[in-house]
Backbone of each chain as ProteinMPNN parsed JSONL, in Angstrom:
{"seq_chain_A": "XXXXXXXXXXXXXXXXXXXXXXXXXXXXXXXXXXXXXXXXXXXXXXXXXXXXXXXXXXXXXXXXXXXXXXXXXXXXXXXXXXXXXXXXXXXXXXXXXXXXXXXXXXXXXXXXXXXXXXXXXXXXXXXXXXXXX", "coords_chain_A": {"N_chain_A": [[25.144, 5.473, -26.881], [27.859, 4.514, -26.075], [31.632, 6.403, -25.547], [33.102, 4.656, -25.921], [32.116, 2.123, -26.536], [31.187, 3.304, -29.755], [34.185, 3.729, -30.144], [34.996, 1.242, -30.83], [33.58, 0.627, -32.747], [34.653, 1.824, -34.863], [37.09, 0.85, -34.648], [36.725, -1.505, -35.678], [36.058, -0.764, -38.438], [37.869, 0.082, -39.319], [39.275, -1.951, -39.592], [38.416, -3.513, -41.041], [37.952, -2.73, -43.104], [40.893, -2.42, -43.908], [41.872, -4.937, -44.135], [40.024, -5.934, -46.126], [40.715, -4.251, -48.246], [43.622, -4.887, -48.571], [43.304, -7.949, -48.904], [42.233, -7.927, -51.079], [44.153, -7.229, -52.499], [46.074, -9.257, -52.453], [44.623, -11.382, -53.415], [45.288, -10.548, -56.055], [47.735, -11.063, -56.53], [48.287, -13.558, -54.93], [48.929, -15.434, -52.099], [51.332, -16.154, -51.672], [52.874, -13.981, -52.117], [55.024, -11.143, -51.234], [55.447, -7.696, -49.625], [57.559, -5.448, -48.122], [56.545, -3.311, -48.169], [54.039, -3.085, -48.799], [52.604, -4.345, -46.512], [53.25, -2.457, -44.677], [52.391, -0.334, -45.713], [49.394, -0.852, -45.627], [49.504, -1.592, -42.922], [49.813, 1.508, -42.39], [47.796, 2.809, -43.351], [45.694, 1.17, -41.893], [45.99, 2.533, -39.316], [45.866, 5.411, -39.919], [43.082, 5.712, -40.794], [41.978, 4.6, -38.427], [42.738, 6.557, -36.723], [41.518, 8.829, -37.623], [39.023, 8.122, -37.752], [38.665, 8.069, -34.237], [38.762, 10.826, -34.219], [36.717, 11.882, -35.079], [34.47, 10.918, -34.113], [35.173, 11.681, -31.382], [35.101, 14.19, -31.6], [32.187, 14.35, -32.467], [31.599, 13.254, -30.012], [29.224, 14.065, -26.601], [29.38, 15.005, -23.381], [30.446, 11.897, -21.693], [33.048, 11.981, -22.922], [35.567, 10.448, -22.969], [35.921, 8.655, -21.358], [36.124, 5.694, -19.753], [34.869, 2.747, -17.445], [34.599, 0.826, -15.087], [32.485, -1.184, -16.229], [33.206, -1.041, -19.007], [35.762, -2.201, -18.811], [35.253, -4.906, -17.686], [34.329, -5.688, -19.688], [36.126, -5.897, -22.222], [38.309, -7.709, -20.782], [36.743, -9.907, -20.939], [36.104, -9.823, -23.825], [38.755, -10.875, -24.362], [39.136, -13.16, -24.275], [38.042, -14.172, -25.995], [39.618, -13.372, -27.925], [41.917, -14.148, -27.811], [42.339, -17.019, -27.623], [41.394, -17.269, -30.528], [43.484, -16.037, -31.553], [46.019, -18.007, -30.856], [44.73, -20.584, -31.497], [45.531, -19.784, -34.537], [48.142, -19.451, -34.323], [48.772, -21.95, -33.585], [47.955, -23.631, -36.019], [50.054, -22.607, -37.347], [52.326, -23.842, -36.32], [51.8, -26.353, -37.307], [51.797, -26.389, -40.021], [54.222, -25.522, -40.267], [55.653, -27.296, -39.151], [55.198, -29.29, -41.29], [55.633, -28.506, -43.473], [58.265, -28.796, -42.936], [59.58, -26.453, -42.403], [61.234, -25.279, -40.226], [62.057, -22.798, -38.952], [59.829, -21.44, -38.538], [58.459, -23.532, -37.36], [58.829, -22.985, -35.245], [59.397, -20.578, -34.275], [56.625, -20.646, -33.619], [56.29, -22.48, -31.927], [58.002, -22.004, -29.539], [57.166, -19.318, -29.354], [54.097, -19.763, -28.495], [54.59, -21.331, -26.042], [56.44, -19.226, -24.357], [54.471, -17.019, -24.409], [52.525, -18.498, -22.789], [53.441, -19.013, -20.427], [54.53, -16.444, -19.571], [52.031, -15.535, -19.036], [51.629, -17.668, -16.66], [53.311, -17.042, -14.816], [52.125, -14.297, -14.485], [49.951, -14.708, -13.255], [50.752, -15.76, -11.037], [52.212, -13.507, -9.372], [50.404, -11.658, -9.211], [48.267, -13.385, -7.482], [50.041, -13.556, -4.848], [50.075, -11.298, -4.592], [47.635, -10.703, -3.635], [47.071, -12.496, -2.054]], "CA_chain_A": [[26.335, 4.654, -27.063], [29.726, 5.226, -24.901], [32.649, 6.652, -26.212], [34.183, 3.561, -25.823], [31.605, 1.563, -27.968], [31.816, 4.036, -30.702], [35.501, 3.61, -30.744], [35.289, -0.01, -31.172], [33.164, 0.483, -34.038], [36.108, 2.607, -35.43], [38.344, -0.351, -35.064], [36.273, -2.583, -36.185], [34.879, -0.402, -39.666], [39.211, 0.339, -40.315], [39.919, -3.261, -39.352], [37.562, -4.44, -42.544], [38.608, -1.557, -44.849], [42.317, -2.689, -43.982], [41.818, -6.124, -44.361], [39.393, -6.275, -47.4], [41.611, -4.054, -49.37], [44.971, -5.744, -48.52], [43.004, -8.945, -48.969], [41.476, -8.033, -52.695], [45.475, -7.073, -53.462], [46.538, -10.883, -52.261], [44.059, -12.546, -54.173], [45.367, -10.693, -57.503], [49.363, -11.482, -56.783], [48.929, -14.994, -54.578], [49.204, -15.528, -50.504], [52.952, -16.6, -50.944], [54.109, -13.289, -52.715], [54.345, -9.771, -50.313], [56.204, -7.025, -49.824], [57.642, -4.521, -46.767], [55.756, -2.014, -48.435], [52.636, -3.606, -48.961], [52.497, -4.531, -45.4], [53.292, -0.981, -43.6], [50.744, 0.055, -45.815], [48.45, -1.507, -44.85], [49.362, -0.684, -41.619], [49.819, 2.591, -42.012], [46.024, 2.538, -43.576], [44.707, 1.268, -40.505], [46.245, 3.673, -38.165], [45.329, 6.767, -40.726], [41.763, 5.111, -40.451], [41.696, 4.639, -36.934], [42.87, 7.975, -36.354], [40.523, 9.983, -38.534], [37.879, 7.758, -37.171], [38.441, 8.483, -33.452], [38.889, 12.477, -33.877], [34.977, 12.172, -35.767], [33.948, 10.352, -32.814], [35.509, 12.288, -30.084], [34.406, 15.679, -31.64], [30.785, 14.561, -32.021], [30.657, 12.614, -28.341], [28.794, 14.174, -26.051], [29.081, 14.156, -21.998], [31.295, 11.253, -21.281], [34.237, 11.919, -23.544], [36.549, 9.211, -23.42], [36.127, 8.004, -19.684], [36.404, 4.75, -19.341], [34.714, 2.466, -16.224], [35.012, -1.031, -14.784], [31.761, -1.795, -17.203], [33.998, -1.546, -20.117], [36.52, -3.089, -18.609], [34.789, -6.457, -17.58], [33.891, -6.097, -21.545], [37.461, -6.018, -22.407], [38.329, -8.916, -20.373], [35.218, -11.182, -21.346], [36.481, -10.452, -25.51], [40.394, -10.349, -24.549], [39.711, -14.242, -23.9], [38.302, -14.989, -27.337], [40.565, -12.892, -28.982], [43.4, -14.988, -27.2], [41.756, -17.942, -28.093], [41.481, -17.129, -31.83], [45.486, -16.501, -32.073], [46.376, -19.324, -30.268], [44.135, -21.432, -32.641], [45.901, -19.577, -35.692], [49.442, -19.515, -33.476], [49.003, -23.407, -33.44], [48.377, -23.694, -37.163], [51.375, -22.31, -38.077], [53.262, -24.784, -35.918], [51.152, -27.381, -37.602], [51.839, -25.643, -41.269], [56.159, -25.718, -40.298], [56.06, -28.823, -39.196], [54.381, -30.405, -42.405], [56.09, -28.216, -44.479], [59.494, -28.768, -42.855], [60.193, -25.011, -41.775], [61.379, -25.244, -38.542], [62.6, -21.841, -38.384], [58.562, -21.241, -38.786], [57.378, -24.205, -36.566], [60.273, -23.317, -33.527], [58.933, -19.22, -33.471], [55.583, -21.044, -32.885], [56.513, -23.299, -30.614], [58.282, -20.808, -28.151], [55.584, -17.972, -28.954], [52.872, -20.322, -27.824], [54.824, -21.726, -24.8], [56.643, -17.96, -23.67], [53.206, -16.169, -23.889], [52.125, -19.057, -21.896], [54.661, -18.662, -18.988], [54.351, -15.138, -19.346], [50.882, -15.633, -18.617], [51.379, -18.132, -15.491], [54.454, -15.809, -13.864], [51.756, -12.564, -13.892], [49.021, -15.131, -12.435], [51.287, -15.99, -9.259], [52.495, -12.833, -9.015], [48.385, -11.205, -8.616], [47.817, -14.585, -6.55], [50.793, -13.351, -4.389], [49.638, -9.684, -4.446], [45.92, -10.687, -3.378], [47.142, -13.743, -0.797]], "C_chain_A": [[27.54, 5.365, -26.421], [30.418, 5.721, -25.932], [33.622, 5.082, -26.674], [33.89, 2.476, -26.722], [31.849, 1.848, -29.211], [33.308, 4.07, -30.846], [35.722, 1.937, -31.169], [34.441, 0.279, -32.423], [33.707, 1.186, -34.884], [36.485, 1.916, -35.812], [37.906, -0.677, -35.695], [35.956, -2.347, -38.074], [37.023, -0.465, -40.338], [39.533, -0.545, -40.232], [39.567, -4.147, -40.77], [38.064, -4.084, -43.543], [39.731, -2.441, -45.427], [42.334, -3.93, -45.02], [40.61, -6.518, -45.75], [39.958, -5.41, -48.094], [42.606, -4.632, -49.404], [44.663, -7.4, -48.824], [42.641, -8.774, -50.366], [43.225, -7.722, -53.377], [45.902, -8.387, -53.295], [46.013, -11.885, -53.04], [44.773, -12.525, -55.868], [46.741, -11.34, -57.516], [49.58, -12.322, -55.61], [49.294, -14.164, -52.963], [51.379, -15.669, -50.395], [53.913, -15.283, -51.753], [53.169, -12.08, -51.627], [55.114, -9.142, -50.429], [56.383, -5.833, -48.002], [56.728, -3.529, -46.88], [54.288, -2.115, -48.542], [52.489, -3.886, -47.414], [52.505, -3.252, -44.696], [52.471, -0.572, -44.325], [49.844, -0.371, -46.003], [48.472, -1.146, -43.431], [49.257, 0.176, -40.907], [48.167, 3.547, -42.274], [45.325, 2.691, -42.671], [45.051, 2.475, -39.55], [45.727, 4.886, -38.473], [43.84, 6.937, -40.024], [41.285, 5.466, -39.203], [41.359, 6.337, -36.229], [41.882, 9.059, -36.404], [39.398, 9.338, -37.553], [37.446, 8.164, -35.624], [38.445, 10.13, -33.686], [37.141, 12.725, -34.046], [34.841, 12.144, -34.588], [34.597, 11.089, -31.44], [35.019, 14.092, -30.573], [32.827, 15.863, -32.003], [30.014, 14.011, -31.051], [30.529, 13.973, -27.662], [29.03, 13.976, -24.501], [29.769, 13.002, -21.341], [32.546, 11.735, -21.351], [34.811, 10.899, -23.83], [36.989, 8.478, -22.002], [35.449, 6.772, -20.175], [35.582, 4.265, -18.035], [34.96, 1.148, -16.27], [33.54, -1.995, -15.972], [32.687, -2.241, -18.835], [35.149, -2.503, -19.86], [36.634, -4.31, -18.531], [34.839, -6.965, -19.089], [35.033, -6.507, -22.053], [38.039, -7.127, -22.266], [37.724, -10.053, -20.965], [35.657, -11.277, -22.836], [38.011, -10.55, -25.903], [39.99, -12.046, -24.679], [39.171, -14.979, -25.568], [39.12, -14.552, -28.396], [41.824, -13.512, -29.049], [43.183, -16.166, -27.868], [42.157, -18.648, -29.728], [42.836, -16.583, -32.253], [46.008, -17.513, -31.442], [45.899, -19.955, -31.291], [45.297, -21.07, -34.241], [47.615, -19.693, -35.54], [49.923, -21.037, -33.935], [48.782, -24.098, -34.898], [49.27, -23.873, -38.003], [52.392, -22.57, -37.833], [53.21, -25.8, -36.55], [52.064, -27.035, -39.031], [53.595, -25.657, -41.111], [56.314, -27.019, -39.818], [55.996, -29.869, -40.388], [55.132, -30.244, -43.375], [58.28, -28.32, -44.088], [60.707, -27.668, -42.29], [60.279, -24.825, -40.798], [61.49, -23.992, -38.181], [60.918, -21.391, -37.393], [57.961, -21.959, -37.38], [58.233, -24.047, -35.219], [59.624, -21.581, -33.142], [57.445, -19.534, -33.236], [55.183, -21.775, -31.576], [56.979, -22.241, -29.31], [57.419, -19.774, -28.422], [54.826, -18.607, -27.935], [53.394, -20.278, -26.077], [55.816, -20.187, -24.154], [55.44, -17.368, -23.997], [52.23, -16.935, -22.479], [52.022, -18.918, -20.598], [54.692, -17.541, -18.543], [53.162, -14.927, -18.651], [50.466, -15.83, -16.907], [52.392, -17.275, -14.155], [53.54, -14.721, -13.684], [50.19, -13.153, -13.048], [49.688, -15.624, -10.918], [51.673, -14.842, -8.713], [50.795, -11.843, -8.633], [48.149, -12.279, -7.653], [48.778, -14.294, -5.338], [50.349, -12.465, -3.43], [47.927, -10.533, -3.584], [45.962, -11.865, -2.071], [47.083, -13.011, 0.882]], "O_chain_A": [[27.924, 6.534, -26.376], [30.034, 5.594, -27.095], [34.475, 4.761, -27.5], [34.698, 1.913, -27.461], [32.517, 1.097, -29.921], [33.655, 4.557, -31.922], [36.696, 1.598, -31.841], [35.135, -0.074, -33.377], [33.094, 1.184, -35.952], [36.551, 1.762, -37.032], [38.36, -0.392, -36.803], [35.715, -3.264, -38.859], [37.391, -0.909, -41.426], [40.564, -0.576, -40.904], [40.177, -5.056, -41.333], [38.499, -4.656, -44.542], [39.829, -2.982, -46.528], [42.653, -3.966, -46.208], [40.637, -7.675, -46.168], [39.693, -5.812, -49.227], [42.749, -5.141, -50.516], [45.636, -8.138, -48.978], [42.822, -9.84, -50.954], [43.485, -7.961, -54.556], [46.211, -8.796, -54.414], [46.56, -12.942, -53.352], [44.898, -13.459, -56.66], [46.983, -12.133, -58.426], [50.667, -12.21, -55.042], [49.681, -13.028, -52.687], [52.241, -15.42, -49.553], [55.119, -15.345, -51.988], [51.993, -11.921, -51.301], [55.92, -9.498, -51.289], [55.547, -5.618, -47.124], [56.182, -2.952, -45.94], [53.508, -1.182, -48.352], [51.774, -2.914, -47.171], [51.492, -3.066, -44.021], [51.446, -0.29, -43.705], [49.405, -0.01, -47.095], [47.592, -0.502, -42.86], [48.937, 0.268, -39.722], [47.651, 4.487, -41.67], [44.579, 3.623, -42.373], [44.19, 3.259, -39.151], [45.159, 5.54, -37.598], [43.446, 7.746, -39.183], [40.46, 6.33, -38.905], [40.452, 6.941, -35.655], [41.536, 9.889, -35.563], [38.928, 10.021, -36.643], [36.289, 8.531, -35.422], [37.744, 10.584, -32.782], [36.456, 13.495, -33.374], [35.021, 13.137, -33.883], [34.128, 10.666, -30.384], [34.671, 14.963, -29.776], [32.217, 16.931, -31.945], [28.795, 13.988, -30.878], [31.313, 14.895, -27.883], [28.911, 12.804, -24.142], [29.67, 13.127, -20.12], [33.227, 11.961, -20.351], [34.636, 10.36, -24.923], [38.047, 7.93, -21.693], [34.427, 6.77, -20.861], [35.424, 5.212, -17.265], [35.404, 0.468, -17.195], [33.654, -3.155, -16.368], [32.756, -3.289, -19.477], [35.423, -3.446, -20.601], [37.573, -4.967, -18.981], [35.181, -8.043, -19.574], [35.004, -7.683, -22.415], [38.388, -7.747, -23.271], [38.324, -11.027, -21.418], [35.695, -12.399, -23.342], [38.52, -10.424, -27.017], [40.82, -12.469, -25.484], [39.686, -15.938, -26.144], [39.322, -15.113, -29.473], [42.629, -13.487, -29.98], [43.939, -16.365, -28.82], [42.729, -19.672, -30.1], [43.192, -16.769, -33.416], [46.954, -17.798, -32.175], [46.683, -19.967, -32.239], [45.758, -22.001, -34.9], [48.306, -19.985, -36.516], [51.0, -21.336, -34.452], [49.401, -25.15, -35.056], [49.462, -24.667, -38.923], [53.394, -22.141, -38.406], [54.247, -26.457, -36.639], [53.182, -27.551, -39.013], [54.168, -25.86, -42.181], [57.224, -27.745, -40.218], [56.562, -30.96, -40.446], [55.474, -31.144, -44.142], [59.218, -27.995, -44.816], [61.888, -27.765, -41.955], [59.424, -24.152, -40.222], [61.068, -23.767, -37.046], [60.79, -21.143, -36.195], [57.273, -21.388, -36.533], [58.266, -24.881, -34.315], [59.393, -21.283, -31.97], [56.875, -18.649, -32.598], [54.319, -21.727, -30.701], [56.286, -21.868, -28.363], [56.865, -19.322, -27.419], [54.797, -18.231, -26.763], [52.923, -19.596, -25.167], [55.723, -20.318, -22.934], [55.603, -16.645, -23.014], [51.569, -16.392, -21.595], [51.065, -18.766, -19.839], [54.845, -17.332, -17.34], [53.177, -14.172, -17.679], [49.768, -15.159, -16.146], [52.138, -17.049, -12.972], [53.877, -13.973, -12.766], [49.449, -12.402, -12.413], [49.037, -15.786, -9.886], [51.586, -14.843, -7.485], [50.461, -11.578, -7.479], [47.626, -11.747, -6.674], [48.297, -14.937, -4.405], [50.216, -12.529, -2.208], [48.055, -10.311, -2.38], [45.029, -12.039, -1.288], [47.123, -13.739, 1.875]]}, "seq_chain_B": "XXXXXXXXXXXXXXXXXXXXXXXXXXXXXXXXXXXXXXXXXXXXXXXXXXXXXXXXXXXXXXXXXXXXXXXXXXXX", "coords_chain_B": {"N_chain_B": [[23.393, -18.714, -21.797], [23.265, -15.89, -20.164], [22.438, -16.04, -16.859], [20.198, -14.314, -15.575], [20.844, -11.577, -13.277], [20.269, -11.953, -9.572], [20.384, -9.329, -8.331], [19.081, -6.845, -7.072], [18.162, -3.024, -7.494], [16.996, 0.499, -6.745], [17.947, 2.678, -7.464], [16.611, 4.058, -9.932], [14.263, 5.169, -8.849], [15.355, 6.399, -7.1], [16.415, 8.851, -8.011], [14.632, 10.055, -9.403], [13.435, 10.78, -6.782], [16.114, 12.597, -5.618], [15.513, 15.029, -6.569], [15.295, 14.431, -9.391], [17.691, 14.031, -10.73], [19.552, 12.856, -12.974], [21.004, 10.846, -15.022], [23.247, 11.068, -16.153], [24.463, 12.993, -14.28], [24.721, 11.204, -12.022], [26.263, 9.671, -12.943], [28.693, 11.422, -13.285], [29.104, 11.731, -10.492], [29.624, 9.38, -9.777], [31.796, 7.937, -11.17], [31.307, 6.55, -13.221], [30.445, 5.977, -16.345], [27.87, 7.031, -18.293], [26.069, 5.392, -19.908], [26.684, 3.227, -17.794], [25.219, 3.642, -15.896], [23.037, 3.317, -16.942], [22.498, 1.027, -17.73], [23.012, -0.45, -15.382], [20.443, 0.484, -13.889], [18.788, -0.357, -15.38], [18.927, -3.073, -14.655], [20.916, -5.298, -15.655], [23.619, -4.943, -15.593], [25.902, -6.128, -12.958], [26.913, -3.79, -10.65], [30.185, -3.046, -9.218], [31.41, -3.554, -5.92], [32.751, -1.693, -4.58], [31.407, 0.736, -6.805], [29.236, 0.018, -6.344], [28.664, 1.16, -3.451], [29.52, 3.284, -3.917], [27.544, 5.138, -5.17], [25.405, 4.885, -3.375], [26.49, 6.466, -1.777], [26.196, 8.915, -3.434], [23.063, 9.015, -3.107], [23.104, 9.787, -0.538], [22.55, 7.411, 0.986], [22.376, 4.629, 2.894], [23.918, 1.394, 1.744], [22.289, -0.653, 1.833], [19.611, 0.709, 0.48], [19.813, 1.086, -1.62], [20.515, -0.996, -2.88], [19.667, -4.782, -3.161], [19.085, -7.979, -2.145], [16.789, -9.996, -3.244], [16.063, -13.574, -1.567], [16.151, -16.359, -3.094], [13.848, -17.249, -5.652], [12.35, -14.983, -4.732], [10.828, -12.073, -6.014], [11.321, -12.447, -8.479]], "CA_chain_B": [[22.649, -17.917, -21.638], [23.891, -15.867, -18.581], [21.897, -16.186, -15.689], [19.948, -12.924, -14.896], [21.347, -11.596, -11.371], [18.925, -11.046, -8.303], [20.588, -8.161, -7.451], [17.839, -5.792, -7.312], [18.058, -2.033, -7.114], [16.361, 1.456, -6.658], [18.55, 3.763, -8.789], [16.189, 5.198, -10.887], [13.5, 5.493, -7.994], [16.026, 7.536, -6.047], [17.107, 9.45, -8.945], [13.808, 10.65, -8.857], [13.723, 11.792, -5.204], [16.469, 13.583, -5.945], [15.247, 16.034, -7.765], [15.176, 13.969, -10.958], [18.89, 13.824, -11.173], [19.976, 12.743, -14.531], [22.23, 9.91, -15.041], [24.94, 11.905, -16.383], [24.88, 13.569, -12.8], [24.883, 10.2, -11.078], [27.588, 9.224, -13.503], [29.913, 12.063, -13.066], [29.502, 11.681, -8.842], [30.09, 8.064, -9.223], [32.733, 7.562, -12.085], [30.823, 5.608, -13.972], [29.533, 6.447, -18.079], [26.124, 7.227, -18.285], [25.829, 3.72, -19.761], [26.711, 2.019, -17.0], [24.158, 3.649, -14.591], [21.375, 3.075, -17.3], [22.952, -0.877, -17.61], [22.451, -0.686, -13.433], [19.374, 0.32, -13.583], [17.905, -2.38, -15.937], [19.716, -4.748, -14.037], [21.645, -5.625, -17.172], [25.23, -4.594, -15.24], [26.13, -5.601, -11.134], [28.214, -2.683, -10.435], [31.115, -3.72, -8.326], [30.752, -3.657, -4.949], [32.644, -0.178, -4.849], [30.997, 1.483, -6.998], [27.421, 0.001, -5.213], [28.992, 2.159, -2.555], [29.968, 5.449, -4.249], [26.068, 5.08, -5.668], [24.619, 4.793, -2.13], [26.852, 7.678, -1.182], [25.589, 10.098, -3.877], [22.381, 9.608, -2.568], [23.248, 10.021, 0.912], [22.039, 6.421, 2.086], [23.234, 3.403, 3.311], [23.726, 0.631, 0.785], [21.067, -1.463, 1.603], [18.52, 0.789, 0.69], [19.742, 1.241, -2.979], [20.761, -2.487, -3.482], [18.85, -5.94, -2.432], [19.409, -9.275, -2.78], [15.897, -10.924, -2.401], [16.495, -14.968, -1.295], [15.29, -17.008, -4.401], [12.352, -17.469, -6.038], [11.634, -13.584, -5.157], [11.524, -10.901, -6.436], [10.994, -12.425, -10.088]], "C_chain_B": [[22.902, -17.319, -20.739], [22.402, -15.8, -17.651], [21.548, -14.816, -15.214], [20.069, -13.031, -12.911], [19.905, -11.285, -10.471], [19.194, -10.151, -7.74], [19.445, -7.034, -8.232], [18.345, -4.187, -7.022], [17.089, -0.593, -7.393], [17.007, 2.596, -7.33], [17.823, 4.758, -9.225], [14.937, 5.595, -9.706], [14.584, 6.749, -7.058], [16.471, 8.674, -6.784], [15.809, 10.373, -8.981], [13.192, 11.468, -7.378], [15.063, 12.341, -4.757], [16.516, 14.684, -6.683], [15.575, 15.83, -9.246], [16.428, 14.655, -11.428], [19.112, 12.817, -12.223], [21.333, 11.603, -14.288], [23.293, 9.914, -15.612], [25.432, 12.585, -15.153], [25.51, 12.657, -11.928], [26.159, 9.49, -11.804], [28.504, 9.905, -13.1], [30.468, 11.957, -11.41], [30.115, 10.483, -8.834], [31.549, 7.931, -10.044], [33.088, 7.287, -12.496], [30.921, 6.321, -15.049], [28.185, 6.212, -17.681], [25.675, 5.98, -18.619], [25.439, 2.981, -18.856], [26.038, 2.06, -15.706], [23.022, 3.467, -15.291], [21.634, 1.619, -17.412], [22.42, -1.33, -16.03], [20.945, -0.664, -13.158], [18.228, -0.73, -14.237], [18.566, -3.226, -15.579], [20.566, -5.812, -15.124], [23.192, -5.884, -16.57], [24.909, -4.894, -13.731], [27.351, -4.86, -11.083], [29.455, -3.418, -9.468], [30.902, -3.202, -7.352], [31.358, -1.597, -4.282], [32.02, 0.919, -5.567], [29.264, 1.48, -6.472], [28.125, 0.942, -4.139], [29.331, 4.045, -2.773], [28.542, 5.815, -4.675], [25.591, 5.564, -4.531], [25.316, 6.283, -1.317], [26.725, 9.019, -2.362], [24.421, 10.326, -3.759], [22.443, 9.712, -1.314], [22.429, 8.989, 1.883], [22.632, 5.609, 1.955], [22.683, 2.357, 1.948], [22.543, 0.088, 0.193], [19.837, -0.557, 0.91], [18.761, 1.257, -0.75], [20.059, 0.061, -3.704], [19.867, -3.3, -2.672], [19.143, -6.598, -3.578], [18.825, -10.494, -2.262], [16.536, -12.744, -2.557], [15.569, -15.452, -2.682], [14.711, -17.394, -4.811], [11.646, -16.034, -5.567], [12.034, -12.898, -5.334], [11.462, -10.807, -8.099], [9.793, -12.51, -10.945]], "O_chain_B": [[22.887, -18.134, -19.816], [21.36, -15.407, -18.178], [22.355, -14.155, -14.559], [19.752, -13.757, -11.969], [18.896, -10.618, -10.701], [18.588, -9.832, -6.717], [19.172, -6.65, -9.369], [19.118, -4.188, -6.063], [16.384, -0.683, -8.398], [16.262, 3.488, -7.737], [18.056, 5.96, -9.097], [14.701, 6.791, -9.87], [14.23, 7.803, -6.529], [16.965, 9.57, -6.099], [15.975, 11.515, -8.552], [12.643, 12.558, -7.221], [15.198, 12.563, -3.554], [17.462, 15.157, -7.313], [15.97, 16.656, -10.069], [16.437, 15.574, -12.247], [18.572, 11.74, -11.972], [22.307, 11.662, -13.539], [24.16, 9.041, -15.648], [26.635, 12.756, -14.958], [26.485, 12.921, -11.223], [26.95, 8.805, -11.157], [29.369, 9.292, -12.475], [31.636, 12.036, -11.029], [31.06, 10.3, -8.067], [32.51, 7.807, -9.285], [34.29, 7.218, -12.752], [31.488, 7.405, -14.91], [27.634, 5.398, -16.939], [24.949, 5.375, -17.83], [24.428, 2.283, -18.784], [26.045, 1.246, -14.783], [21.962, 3.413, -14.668], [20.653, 0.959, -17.067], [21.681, -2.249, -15.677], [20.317, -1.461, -12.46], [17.328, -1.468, -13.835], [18.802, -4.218, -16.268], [20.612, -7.041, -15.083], [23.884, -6.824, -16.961], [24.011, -4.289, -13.145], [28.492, -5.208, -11.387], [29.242, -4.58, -9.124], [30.163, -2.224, -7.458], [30.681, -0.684, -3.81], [32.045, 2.034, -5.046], [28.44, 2.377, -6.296], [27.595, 2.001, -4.475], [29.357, 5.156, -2.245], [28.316, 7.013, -4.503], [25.292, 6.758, -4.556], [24.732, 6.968, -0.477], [27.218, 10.097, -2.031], [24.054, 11.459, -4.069], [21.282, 9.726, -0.905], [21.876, 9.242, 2.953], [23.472, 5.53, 1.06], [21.611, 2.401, 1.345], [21.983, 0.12, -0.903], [18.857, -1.285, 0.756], [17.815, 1.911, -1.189], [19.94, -0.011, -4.927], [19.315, -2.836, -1.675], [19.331, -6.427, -4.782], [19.258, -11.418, -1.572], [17.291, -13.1, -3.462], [14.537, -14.933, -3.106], [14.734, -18.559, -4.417], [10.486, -15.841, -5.931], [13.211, -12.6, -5.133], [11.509, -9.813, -8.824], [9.903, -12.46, -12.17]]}, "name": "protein", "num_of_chains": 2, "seq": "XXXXXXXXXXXXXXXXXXXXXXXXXXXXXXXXXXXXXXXXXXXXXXXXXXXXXXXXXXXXXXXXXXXXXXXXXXXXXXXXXXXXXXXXXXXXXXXXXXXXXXXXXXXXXXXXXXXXXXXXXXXXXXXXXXXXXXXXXXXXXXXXXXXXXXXXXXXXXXXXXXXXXXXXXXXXXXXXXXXXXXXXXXXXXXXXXXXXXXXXXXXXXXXXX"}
């Protein structure tokens, strides 16, 4: 297994932790109550996590290290598009979810998220289409 | 289902007539992961067309004779 695999299964093991402990505290005190503090830690969780997890994994790889090639990269690419996908879907929700509920502030930072990541998107595809013409 | 490629290659045959060079060797010349020359050699991964070239130049031959790309229906 790459270095690079083994670090996704890092993410992926502090991504669950994160999210099934911060998820078993939501169920006891309700989706619509949170806190700044409850949130950074949580975040600060994962990163701890992460952290600890790559040092294991980089002090018992072997022979690669932490090089990188265009194999991982294609990989990258190929799960950047369902990962895009699957916030967009949840992006467009929560336009759906301010509109219904009346929260524009809610359904207007969805609306311009969606459509400036969009644009952002099609401005760095003419500019490579430019570069490569 | 993806579509297994017809790119064919000799990799691990040459790896062997080099003195059973190790695909951590052929990784570090090329600048690949060891992975992604054992992915090459089960035909699992098509390298990009540069690194089919940095391949063919760690064994000291011309492309063709570490890649092929029989016409279809052979070769399978």
């Amino acid at each position: 297994m790459s270095f690079k695999e083994k670090s996704i299964w890092v993410m992926l093991l502090a991504m669950l932790i994160t999210v099934a402990t911060y998820g078993l505290d939501r169920v006891d005190s309700g989706l619509a109550q949170g806190s700044v503090t409850g949130i950074a830690a949580a975040v600060i969780g994962f990163v701890v996590l992460a952290a600890i997890g790559h040092g294991v994994v980089a002090a018992t790889s072997r022979g690669d290290g932490d090089r990188t090639d265009e194999r991982d990269r294609e990989v990258d690419r190929k799960t950047d598009m369902i990962g895009d996908g699957a916030l967009s879907a949840v992006v467009i929700g929560i336009l759906a979810y301010g509109m219904i509920q009346g929260d524009w502030l809610l359904a207007h930072i969805a609306f311009f998220g969606l459509f400036g990541a969009a644009m952002l998107k099609m401005v760095s595809m003419v500019v490579l289409y430019r570069m490569a013409s | 289902m993806k579509k297994p490629s017809r790119l064919q290659n000799r990799v691990r045959e040459l790896r062997f007539f080099a003195g059973e060079m190790t695909q951590g060797a052929l990784a570090e010349k090329v600048g690949v992961t060891r992975q992604t020359i054992a992915a090459i050699e089960k035909n699992k991964y098509a390298p990009s067309l540069e690194t089919a070239f940095l391949i063919a130049e760690a064994f000291a031959v011309p492309i063709t004779d570490v890649f092929s790309y029989p016409p279809e229906g052979e070769g399978e």
